[in-house]
N, C-alpha and C positions, 0 to 999 in steps of 0.2 A: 408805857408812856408814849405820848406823841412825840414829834418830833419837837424837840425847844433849844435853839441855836441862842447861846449863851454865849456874849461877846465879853473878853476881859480886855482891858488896857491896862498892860504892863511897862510900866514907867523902868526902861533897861536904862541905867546910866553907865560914864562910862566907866567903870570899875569892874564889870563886866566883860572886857576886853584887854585887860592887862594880861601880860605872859604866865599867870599864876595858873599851876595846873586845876584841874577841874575842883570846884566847891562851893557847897550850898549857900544860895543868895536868899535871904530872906528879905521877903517882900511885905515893908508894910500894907495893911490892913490898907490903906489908903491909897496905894496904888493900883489895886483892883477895882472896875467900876463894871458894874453888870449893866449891859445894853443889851434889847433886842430889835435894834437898826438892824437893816440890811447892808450888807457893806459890798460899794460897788469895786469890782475886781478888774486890775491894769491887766492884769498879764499873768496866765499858771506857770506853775513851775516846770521844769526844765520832763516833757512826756517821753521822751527817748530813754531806753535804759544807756543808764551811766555807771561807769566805773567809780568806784569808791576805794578802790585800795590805795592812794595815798592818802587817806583819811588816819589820824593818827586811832586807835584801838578803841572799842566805846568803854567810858567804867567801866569797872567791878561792881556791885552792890554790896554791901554792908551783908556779912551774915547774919543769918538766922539765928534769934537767940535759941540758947539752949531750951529753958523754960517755957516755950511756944510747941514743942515736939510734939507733945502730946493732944493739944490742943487743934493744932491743925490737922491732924489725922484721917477726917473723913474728906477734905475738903483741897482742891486743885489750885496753883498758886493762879499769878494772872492773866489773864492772855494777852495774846500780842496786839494791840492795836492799830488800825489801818490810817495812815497821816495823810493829809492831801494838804498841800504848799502853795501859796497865792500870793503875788503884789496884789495890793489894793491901793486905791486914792484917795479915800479918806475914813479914817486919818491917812494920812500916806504913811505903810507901813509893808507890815508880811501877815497876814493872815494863816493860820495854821487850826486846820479842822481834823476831827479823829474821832472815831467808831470804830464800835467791832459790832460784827454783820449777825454774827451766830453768837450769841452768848452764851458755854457751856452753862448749867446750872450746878455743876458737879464744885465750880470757881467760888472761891468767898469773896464776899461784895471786896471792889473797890474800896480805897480808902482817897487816897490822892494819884495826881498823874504828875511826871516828873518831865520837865521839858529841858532838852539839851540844845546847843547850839556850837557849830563848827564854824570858823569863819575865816578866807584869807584874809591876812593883813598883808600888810607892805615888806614884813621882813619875812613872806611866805612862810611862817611858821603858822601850824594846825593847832591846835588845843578843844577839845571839848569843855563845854562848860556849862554845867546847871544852871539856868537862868530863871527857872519860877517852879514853884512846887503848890499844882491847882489843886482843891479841894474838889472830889467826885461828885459829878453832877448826873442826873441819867443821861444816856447818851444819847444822841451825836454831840459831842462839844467843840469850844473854836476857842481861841484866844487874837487878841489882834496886836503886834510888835510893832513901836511905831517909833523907837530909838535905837539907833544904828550909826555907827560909825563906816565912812565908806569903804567900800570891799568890791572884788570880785562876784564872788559869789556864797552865798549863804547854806549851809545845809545845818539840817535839823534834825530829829531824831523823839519820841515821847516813851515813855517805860511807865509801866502801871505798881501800884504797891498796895499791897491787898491790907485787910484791918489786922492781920496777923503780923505786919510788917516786910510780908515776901515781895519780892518784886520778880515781876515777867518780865516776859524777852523786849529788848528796845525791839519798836516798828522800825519797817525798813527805811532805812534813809533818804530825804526827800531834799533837794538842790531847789534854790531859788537863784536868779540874778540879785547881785546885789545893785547899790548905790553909787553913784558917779562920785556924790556930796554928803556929808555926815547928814543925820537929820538926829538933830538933840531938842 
């Protein structure tokens, strides 16, 4: 496949942001909007290695059903995919891109990618929180975040989940600067 940068705009509101531990946000049908704009980028994310241990623990995944045992036998769950993290200016948001470089063929396709988000708030409490679950596209993919409540700083995280329902390891975590001012 060539290269085809598929832009989403995911419409985060704020419910997204309450102290509720991590849980799947389903995203209408109508909040996703395929562009292939180029989108011009403020500022990358944070190039220094940074510490992450006071990040609270990333999920668990759902196990594995029983009745898939069999099935998936010949076949490697998913691999880890590479995230790269951007302010962008318009829409004014966070841009988040992800690839993997080498694609075992031993892997069974893709199914969806799962996007997390860590974020300070005011009462310095962490919480990870599943904020969109993208349908597999070939890769390289991007999605573009362009509702935000203001913060510190933003870190993020994407987990792969194969058709068999396995999911791979979250990519390493990638830190943005947040926002001065909410943008809803």
């Amino acid at each position: 496949y060539g290269i085809d940068y598929c832009r989403y705009i995911l419409l985060l509101n704020l419910l997204l942001f309450t102290e509720s531990p991590v849980s799947t946000l389903e995203l209408p049908t109508k909040a996703i909007s395929i562009s292939k704009e180029t989108t011009p980028v403020a500022q990358n994310a944070a190039q220094v290695l940074e510490s992450f241990e006071h990040l609270p623990p990333l999920p668990e995944p759902p196990p594995l059903l029983p009745e898939l045992v069999d099935k998936i036998r010949d076949t490697l769950p998913p691999q880890k995919p590479e995230l790269r993290v951007k302010r962008v200016l318009r829409p004014r948001g966070i841009a988040l891109t992800w690839n993997i470089t080498k694609i075992n063929p031993k892997c069974a396709p893709v199914e969806s990618y799962h996007l997390f988000l860590c974020h300070e708030n005011p009462n310095n409490k962490l919480i990870w929180k599943k904020i969109g679950e993208i349908k597999a596209f070939p890769l390289p993919m991007a999605c573009t975040l362009s509702q935000f409540l203001a913060s510190n700083k933003y870190y993020f995280t994407v987990q792969s989940k194969d058709i068999f329902g396995r999911y791979g390891p979250f990519c390493d975590i990638k830190s943005v600067p947040g926002f001065s001012e909410n943008l809803t």
